[in-house]
N, C-alpha and C positions, 0 to 999 in steps of 0.2 A: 746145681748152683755152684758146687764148688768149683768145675769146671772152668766155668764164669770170672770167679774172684783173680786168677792172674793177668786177666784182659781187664779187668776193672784197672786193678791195680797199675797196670801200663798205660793206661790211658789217662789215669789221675797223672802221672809221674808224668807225661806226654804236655799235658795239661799246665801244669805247672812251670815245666820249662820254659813252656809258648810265653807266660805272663812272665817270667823273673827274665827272658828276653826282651820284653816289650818295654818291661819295666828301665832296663840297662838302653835300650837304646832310646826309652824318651830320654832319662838323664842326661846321656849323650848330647840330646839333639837341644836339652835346656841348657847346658851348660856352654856348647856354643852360641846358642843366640844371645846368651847373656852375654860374652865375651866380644859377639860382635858387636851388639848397644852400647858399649863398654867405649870399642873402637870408632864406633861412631859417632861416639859423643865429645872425644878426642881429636874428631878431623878425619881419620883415619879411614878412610870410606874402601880404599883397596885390603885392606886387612880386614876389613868389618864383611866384606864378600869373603874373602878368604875363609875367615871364620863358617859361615854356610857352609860355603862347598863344600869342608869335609866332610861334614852330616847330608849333606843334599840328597833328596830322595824327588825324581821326576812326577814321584804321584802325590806329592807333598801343596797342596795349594798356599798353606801358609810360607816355605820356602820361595816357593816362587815369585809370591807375594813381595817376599821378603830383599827377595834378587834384583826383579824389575825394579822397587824403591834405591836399592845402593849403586846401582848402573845407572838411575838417573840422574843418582846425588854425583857421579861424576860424568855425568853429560854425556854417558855411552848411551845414546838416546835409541838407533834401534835394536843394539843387544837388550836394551830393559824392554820395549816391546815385543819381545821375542817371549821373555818371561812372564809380563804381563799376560800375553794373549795365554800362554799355559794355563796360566791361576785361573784364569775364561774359559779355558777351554775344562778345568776340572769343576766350575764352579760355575755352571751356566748362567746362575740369577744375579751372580755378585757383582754390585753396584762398585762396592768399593774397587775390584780392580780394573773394570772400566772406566773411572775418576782419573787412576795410574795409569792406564794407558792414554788417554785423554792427554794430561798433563807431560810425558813421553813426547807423542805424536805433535801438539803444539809446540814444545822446545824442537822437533827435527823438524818443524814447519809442514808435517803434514797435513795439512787442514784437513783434507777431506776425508782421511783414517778417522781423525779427532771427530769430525763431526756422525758421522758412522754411527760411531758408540755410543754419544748423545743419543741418537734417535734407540736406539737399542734398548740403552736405560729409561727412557719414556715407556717402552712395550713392557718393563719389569715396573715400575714407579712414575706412573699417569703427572703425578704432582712431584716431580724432583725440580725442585728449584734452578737449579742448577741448567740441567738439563734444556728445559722448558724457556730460559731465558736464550743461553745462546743456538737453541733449532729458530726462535725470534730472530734472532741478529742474523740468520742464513736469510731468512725469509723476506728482511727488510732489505737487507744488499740485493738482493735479487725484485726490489719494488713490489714483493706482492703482502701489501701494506695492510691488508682484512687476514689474513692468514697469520703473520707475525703478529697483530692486534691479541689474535685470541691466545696465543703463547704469553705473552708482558703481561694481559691482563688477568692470566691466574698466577702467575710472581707476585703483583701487585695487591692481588686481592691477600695471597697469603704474606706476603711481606710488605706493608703500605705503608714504610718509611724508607725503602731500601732504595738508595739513589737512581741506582743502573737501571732497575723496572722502572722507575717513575721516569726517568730521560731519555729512554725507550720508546718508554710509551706514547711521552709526549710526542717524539720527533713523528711516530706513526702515526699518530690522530692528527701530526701538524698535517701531514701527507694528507692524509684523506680529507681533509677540511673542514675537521672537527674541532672549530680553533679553542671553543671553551673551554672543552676538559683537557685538550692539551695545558693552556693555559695553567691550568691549576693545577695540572703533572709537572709541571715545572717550577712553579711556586713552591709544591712539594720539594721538589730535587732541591732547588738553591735555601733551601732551611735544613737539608741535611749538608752540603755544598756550597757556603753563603757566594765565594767567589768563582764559580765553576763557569767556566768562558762557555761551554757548548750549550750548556742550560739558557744561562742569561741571552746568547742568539735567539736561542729555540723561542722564549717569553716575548724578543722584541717582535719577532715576525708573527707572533700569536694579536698584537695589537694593529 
């Protein structure tokens, strides 16, 4: 046993260093992100990255996270894509940075990245609001009016004041020629929207 005890002893000392490093480089990595919040909450969106980058670590999903957010706040829209798709690529289920990339993708007008992701988040989150509303608005542009039907109308069921599901839905049940419940999707819509021009079309052609 005694043999034993200097290999003990070097592996506790081994041991300890791993954590009072660990420990020195979260602080590191807190006290820049605070520094960059700091700067970004001053405007300051090129120093607020700057801030990261020093600490930046590739295998870090929260940095990356962090990155895609300040490239978009200054409309480097496919360098934050870049970052986004990382925080994705560490964090296969995450919704949120698929939102980010989403929002990304839409500002560089790439529709059909943006809607990608959508459908993505549907295979993680069956009920994401979100989501489930605009793979609807694909389905409706493209007139296949029973298919986007069934997307609006689990929005609606979970959110049944929400304007965009209920003007949605109606324009789609106008389509199909279901003029009563559109009707009443749209009475819905213009009591959240009392003056909303596309509603009130929608109600006239329901009569």
């Amino acid at each position: 046993m005694e043999l034993l005890n200097p290999m003990v002893r070097l592996f506790a000392l081994s041991f300890c260093f791993v954590l009072t490093s660990q420990a020195q480089t979260f602080e590191q990595m807190q006290k820049a992100m605070k520094q960059s919040h700091s700067n970004e909450y001053r405007g300051d969106y090129a120093a607020a990255m700057a801030d990261v980058q020093k600490v930046y670590k590739a295998d870090s999903y929260e940095m990356n996270l962090r990155m895609g957010w300040l490239l978009y706040s200054q409309k480097k829209y496919p360098q934050s894509l870049e970052y986004y798709q990382k925080a994705i690529d560490l964090r296969k289920y995450s919704v949120e940075a698929r939102l980010g990339f989403i929002g990304s993708a839409n500002a560089n007008k790439a529709y059909d990245k943006a809607y990608a992701k959508y459908e993505e988040i549907l295979t993680i989150d069956p009920y994401n609001s979100a989501a489930n509303y605009w793979v609807g608005v694909n389905y409706y542009k493209v007139k296949k009016y029973n298919v986007a039907a069934k997307y609006f109308e689990l929005v609606v069921n979970m959110y049944p004041f929400d304007y965009d599901a209920n003007h949605m839905l109606g324009w789609t049940y106008l389509s199909l020629g279901r003029m009563g419940e559109a009707r009443h999707l749209f009475q819905v819509a213009l009591m959240n929207k009392p003056d909303d021009a596309s509603a009130k079309e929608g109600l006239l052609k329901c009569n």
